[in-house]
C-alpha positions, 0 to 999 in steps of 0.5 A: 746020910744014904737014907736021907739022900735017897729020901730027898732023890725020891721027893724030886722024882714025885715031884718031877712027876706032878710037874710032868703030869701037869704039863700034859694038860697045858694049855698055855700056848694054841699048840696043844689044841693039835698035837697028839700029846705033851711030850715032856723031858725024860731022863735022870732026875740028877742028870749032871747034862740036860739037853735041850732040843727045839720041839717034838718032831712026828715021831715024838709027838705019837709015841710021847718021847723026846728024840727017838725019830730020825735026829733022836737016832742021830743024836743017840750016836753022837752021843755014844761016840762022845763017851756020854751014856744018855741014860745018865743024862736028861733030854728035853725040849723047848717047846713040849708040844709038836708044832706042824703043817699039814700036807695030805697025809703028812705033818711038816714040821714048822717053827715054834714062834717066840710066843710058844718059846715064851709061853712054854719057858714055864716048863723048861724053868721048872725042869732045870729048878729040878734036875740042877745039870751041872751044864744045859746044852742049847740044841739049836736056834730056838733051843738057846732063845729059850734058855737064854730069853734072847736070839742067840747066834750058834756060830758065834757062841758055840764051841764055849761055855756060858752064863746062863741069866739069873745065875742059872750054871753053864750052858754051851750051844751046838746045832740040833741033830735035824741040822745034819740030816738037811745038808745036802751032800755026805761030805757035808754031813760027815765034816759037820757031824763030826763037829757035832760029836766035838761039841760034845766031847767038849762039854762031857768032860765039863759037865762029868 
């Protein structure tokens, strides 16, 4: 039984693999044509949580990862605070490549569209077909539009587990770490990031 595990384990790694080198030749929205690289989703393969965040910021876009900039930090904190290893989970994004103004030197962020949410769905369906996570967490806005094909409200759904569409297993919805970063006052930032890492404590306990 071991060996068969470990033989089916290694045939959805090459797998996600080939789905992965695939998508770093996409081509299925305009934004591939200025961001540095794909940035696709990382993590164990039999991830029991997939976090889903909004697109790869500056950072990400350079060095090719999810979340390792400035909310990546944030979120790698919250994490551990929740009593969730990120190295047990798997960390994505909707849309995979970054999305961005430039002024001077400097690429601002901008908002993927629904179009781009839509168009790269493709990749987000194939990844959870993959990793099967006991629970998909929506980070954020265009994170949930994504999962869900359809605007959803965070402080309306979040705090509770849903259905996803077409029977795709549960998924809560909370903010994206890039959220904590723009309120304007500590206080603000401590109150709701502590929201933040109850979020989370909320879904370990369903998700593990």
């Amino acid at each position: 039984m071991a060996a068969k595990a470990g033989t089916k384990a290694a045939e959805i790694e090459a797998t996600w693999e080939a789905v992965r080198d695939e998508a770093a030749r996409c081509t299925r929205c305009p934004l591939y044509r200025h961001a540095t690289q794909t940035v696709f989703g990382e993590g164990a393969i039999a991830a029991p949580l997939m976090f889903v965040g909004e697109q790869p910021g500056d950072q990400e876009d350079v060095a090719g990862h999810p979340f390792v900039g400035p909310a990546g930090r944030i979120f790698d904190r919250a994490l551990d605070e929740a009593g969730i290893d990120r190295a047990r989970t798997y960390v994505t994004n909707a849309v995979k490549h970054f999305k961005f103004v430039q002024r001077g030197k400097r690429r601002i962020h901008s908002k993927p569209n629904a179009g781009e949410i839509a168009a790269c769905r493709w990749w987000i369906d194939r990844e959870r077909a993959l990793i099967r996570p006991r629970v998909t967490i929506a980070l954020g806005a265009t994170a949930a539009r994504s999962l869900f094909g359809k605007v959803m409200t965070i402080g309306k759904e979040r705090g509770r587990p849903l259905a996803l569409p077409e029977g795709g297993g549960e998924a809560w919805i909370t903010v994206h770490p890039s959220y904590l970063l723009r309120l304007p006052n500590a206080t603000a930032k401590a109150v709701e990031y502590a929201r933040f890492v109850d979020d989370l404590k909320q879904i370990a306990a369903r998700g593990t």
